[in-house]
ROFI-733593 format. One record per atom (N, C-alpha, C): residue number from 1; residue in one letter; atom name; x, z, y. Coordinates in steps of 0.2 Angstrom, whole numbers, plus 2048, in hexadecimal, padded with zeros to 3 digits. Each point is the difference from the previous one (the first is absolute). Layout:
<tibas>
TIBA  ropa  kolke  zalo   px   pz   py
TIBA   NUM      A    CA    X    Z    Y
...
</tibas>
This chain:
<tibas>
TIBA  ropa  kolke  zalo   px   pz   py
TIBA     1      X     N  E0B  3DE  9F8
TIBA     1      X    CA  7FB  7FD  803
TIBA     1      X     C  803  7FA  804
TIBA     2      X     N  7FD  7FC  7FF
TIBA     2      X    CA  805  7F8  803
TIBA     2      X     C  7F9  7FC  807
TIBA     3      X     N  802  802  804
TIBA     3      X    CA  7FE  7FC  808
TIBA     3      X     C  803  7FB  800
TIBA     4      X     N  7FB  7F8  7FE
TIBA     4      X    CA  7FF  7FB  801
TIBA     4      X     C  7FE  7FE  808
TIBA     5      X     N  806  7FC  804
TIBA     5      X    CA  800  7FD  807
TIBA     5      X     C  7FE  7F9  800
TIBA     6      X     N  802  7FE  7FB
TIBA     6      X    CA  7FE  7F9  7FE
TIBA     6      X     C  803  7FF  7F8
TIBA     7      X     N  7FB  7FE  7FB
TIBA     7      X    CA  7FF  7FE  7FB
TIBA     7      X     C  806  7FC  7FD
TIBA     8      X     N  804  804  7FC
TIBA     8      X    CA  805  7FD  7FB
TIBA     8      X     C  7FA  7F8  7FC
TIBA     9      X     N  804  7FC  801
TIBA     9      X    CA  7FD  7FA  7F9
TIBA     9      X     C  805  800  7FA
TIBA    10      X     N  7FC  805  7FA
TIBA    10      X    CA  805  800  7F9
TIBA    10      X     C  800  7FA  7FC
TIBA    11      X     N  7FF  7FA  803
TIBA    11      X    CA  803  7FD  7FC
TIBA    11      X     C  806  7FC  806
TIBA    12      X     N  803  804  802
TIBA    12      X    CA  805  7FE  806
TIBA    12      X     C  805  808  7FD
TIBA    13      X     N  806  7FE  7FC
TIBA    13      X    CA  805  805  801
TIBA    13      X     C  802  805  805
TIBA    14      X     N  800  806  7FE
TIBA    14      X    CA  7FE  806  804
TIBA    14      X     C  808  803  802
TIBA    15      X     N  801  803  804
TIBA    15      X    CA  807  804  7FF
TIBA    15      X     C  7FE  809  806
TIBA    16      X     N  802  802  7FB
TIBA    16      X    CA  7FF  806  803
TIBA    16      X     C  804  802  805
TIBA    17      X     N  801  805  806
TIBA    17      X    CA  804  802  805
TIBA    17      X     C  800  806  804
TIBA    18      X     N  805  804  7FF
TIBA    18      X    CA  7FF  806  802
TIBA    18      X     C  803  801  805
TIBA    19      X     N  7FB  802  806
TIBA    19      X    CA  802  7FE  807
TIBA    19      X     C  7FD  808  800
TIBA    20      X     N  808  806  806
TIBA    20      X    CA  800  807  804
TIBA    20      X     C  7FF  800  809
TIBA    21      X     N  800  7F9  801
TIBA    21      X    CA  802  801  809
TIBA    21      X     C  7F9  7FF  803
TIBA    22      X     N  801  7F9  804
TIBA    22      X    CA  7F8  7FE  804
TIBA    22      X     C  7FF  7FD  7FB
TIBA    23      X     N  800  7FF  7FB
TIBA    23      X    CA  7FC  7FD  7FC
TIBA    23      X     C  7FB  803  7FA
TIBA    24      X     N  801  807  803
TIBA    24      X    CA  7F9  803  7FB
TIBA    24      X     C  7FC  800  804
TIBA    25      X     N  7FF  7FE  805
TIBA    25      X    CA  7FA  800  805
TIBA    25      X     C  7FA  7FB  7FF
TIBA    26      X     N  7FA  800  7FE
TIBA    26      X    CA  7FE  7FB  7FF
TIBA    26      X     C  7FD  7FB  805
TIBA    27      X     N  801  803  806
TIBA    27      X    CA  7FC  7FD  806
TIBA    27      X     C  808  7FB  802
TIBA    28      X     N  806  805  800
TIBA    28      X    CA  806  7FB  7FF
TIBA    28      X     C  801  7F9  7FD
TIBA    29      X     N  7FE  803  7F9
TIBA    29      X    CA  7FF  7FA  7FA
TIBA    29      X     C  7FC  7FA  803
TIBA    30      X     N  7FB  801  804
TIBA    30      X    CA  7FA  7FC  800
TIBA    30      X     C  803  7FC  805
TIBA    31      X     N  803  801  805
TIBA    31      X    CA  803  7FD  806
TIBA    31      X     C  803  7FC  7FE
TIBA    32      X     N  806  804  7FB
TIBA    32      X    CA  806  7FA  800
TIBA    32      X     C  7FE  7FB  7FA
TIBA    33      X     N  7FB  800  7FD
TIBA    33      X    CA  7FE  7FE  7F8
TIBA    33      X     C  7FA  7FB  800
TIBA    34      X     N  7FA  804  805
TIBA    34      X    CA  7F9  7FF  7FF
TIBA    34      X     C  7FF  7FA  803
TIBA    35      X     N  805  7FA  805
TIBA    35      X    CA  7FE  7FB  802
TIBA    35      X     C  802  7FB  7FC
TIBA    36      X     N  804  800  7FB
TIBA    36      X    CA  805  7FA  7FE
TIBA    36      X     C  7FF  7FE  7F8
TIBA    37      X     N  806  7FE  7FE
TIBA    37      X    CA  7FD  7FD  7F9
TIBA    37      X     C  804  805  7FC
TIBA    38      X     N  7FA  800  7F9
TIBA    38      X    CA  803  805  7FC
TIBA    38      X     C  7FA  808  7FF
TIBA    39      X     N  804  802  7FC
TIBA    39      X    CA  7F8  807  7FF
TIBA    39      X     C  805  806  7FE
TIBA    40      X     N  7FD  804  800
TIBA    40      X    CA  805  808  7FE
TIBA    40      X     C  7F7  803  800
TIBA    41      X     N  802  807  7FC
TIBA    41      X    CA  7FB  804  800
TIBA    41      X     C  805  809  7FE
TIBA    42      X     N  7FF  804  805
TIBA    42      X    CA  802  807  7FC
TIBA    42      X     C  7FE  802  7FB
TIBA    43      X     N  807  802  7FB
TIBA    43      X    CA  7FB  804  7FA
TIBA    43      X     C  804  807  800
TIBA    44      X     N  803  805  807
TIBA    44      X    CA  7FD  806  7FD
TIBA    44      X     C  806  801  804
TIBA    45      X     N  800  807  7FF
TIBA    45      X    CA  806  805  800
TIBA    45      X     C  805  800  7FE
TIBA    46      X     N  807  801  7FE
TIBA    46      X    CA  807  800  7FC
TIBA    46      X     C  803  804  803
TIBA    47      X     N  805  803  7FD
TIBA    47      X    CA  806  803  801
TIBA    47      X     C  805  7FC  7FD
TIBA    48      X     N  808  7FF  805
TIBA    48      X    CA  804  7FB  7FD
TIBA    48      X     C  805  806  800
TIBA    49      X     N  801  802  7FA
TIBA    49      X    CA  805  805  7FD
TIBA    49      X     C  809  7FE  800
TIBA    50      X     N  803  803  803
TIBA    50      X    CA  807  7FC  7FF
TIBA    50      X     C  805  7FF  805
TIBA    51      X     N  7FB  801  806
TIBA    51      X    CA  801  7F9  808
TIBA    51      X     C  7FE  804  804
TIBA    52      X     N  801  803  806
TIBA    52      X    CA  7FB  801  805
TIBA    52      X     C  803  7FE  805
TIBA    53      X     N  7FA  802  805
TIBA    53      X    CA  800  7FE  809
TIBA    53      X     C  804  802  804
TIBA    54      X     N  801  7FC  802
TIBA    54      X    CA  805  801  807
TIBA    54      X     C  7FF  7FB  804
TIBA    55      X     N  7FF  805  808
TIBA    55      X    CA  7FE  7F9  807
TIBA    55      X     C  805  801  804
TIBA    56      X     N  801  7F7  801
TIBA    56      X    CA  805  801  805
TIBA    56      X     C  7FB  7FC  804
TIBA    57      X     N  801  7F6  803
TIBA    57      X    CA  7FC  7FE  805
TIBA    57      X     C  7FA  7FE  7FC
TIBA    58      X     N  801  7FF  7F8
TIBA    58      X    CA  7FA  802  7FB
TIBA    58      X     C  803  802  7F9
TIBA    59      X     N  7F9  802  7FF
TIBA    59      X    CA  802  805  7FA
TIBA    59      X     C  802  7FB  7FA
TIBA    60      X     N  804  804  7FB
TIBA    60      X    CA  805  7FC  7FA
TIBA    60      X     C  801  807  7FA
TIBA    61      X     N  801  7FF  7FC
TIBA    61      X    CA  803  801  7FA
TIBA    61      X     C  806  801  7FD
TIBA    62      X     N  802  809  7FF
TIBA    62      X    CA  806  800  7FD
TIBA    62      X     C  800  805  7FB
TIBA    63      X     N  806  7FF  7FC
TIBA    63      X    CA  7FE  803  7FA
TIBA    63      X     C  801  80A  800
TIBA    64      X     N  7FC  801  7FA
TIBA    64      X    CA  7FD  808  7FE
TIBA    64      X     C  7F9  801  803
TIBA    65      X     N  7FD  803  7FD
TIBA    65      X    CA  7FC  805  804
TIBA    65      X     C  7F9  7FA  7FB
TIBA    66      X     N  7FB  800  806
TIBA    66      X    CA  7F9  7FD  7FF
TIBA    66      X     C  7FE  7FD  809
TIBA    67      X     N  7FB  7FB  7FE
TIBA    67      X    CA  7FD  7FF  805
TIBA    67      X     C  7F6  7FC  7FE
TIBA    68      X     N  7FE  804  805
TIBA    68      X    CA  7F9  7FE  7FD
TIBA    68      X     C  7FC  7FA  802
TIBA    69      X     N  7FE  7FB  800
TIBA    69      X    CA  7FB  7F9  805
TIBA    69      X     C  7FA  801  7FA
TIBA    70      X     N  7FE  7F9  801
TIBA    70      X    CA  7FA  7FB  7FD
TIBA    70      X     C  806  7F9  7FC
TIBA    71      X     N  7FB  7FD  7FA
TIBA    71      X    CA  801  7FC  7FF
TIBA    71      X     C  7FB  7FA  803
TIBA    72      X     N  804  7FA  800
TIBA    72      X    CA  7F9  7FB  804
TIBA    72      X     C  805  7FA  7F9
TIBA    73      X     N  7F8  7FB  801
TIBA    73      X    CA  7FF  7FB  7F8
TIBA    73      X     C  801  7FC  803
TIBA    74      X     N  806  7F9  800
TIBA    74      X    CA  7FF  7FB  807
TIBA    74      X     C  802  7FC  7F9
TIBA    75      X     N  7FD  7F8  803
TIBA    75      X    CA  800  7FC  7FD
TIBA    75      X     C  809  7FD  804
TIBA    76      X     N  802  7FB  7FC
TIBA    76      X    CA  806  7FB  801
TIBA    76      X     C  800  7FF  808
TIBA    77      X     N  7FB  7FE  802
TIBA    77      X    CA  800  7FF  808
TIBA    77      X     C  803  804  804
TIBA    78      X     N  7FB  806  801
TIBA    78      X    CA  7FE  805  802
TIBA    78      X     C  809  804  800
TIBA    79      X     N  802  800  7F9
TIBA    79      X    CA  806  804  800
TIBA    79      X     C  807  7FB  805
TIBA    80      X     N  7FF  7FA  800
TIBA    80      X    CA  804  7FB  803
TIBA    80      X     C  7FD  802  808
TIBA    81      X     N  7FB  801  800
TIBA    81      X    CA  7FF  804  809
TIBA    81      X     C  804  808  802
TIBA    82      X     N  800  802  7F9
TIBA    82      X    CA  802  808  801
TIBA    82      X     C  809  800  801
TIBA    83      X     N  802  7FC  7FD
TIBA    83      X    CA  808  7FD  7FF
TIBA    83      X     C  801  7FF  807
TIBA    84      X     N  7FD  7FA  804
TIBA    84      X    CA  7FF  7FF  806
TIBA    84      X     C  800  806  806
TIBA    85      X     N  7FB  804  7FF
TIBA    85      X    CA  7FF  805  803
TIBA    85      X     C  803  805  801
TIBA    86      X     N  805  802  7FB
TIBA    86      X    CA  805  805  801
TIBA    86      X     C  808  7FD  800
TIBA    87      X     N  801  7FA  800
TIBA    87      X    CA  805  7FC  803
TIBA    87      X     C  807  801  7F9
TIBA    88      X     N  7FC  7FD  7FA
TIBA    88      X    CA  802  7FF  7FA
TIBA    88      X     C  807  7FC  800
TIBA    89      X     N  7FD  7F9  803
TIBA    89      X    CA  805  7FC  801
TIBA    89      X     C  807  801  805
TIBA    90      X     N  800  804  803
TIBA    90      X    CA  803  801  805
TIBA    90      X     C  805  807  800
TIBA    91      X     N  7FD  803  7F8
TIBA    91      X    CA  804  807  7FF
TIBA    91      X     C  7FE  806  803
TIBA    92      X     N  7FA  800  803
TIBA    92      X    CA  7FF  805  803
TIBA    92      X     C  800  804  7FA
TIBA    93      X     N  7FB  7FD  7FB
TIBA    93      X    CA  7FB  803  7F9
TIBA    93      X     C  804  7FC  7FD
TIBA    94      X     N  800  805  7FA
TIBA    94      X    CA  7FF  7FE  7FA
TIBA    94      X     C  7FC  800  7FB
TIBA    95      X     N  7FC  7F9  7FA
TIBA    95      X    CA  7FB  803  7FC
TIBA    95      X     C  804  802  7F9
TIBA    96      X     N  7FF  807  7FD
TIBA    96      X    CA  801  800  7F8
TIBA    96      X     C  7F9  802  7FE
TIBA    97      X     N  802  7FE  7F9
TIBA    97      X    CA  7FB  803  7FC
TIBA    97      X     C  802  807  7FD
TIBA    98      X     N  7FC  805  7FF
TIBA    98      X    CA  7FF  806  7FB
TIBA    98      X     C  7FC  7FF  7FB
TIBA    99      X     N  800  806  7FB
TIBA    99      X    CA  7FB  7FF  7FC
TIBA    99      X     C  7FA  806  801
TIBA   100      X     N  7F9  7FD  7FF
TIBA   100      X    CA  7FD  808  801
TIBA   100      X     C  7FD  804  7F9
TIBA   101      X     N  7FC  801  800
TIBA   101      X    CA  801  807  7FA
TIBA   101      X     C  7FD  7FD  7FA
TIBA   102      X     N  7FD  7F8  800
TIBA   102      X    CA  7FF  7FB  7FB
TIBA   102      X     C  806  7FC  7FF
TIBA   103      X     N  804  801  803
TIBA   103      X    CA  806  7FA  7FF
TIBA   103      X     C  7FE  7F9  804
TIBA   104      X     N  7FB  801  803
TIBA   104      X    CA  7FF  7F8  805
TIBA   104      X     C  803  7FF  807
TIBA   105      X     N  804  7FB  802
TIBA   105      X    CA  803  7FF  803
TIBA   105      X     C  7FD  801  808
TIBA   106      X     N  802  806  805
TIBA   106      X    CA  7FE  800  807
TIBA   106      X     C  806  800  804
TIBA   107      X     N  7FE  7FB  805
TIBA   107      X    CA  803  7FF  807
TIBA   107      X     C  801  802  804
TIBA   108      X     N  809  804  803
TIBA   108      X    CA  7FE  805  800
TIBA   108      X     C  807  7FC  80A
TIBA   109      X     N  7FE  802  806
TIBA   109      X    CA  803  800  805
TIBA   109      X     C  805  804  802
TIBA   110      X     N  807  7FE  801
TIBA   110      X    CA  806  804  801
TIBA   110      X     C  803  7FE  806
TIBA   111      X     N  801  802  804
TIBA   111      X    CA  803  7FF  807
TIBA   111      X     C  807  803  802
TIBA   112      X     N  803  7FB  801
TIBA   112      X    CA  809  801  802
TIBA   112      X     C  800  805  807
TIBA   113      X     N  801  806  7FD
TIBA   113      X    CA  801  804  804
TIBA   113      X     C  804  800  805
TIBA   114      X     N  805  7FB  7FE
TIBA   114      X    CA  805  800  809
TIBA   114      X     C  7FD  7FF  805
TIBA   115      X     N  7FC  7F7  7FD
TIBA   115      X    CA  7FB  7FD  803
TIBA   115      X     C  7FD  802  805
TIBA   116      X     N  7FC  806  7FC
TIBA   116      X    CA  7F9  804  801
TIBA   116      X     C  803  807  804
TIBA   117      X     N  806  801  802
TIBA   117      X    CA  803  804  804
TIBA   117      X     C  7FF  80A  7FB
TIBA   118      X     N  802  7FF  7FD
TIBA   118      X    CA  7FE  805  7FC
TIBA   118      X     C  805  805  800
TIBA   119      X     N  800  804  801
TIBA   119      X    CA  807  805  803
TIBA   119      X     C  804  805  7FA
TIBA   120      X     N  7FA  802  7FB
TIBA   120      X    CA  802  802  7FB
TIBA   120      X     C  804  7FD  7FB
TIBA   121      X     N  804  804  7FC
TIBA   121      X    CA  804  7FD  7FB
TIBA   121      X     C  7FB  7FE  7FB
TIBA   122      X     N  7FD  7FB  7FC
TIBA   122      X    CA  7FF  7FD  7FC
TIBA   122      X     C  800  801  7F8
TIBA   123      X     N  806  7FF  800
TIBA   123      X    CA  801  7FF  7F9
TIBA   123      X     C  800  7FA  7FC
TIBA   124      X     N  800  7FA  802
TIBA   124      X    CA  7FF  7F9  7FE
TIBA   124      X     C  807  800  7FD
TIBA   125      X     N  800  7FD  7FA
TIBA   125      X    CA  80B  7FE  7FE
TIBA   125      X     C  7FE  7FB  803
TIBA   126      X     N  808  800  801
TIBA   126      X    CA  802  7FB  802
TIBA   126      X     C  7FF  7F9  7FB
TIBA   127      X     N  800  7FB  805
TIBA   127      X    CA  801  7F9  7FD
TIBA   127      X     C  7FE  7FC  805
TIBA   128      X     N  802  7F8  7FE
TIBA   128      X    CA  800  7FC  805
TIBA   128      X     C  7FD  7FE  805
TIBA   129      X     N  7F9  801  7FC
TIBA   129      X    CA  7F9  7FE  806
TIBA   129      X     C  7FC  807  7FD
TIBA   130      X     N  7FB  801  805
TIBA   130      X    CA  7FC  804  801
TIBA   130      X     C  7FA  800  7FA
TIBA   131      X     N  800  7FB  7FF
TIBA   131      X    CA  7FB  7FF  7F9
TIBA   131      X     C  804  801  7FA
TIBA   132      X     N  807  7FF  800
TIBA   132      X    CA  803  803  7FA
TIBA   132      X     C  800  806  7FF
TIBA   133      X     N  801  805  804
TIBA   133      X    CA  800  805  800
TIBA   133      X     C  7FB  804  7FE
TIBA   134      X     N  7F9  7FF  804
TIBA   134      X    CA  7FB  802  7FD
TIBA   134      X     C  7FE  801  7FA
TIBA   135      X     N  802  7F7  7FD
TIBA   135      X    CA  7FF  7FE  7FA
TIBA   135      X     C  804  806  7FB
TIBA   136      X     N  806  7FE  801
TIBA   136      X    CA  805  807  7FC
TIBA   136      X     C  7FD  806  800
TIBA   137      X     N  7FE  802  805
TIBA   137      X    CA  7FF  809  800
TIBA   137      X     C  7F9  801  7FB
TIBA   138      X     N  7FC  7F9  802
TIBA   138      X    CA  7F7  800  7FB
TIBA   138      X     C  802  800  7FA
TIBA   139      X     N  807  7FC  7FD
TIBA   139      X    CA  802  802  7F9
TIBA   139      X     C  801  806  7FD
TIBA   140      X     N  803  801  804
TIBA   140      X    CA  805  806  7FF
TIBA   140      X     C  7FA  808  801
TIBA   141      X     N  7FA  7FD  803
TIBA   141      X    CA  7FB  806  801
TIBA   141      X     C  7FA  801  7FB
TIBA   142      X     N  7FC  806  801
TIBA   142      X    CA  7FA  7FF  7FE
TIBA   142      X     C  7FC  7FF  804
TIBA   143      X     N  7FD  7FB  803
TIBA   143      X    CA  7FB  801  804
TIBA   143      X     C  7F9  7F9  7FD
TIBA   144      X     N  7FB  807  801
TIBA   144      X    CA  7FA  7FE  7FD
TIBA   144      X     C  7F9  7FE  805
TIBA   145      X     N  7FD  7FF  801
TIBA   145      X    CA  7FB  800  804
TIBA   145      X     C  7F9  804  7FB
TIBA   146      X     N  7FD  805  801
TIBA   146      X    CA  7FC  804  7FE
TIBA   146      X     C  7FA  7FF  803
TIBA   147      X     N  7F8  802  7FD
TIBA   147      X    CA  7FC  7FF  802
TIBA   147      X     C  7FB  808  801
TIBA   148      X     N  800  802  805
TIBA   148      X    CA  7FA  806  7FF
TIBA   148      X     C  7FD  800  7FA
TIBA   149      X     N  7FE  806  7FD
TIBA   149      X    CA  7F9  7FF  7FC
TIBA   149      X     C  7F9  804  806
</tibas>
């Protein structure tokens, strides 16, 4: 079942986004989303199979297990305010894509755990940057995003 907050325009390319923290909130959503340019709409429940949560000063992704959110439909904008939001360009986040249980590409939030003060061991390989590493492990993994039936 998909909660529209403000109307996707399909003929404006779509990208899906699978958000577990403040951002399955929709009253959250509306705050940081509902004044500015750009449109998203939720379309439901997921479970991201492969990854799960761990909070440290915010919650982040590391690999095994499961974690469960929402999916939200944001246009090109909207996902350049999301980038913004969780401090993409600055490393805090990382954006990957996974594939969900169509093979369609969702974008998925990864957060540098030292960063993010995170105490437990991880599990990330190593490599040079933060985004490599994630990358390497997403290969090397199964990880799905699932949808309820």
């Amino acid at each position: 079942m998909s909660t529209t907050h403000k109307t996707t325009d399909h003929d404006c390319p779509t990208v899906l986004v699978f958000v577990y923290g403040t951002l399955t909130d929709p009253d959250r959503v509306e705050t940081l989303l509902g004044d500015g340019p750009g449109e998203y709409a939720f379309r439901g429940d997921a479970v991201l199979e492969g990854l799960h949560r761990v909070d440290g000063r915010y919650p982040t992704l590391v690999p095994g297990e499961c974690v469960e959110g929402r999916v939200l439909e944001v246009d090109d904008r909207t996902l350049e305010r999301l980038d913004r939001y969780e401090g993409v360009d600055y490393g805090l986040y990382t954006r990957v894509s996974v594939p969900d249980t169509e093979q369609r590409p969702v974008q998925v939030y990864v957060g540098d755990p030292v960063r993010l003060g995170v105490e437990a061991d991880v599990g990330w390989p190593d490599a040079p940057s933060f985004r490599q590493s994630v990358r390497a492990a997403l290969e090397r993994a199964d990880v799905v995003l699932r949808y309820p039936e």
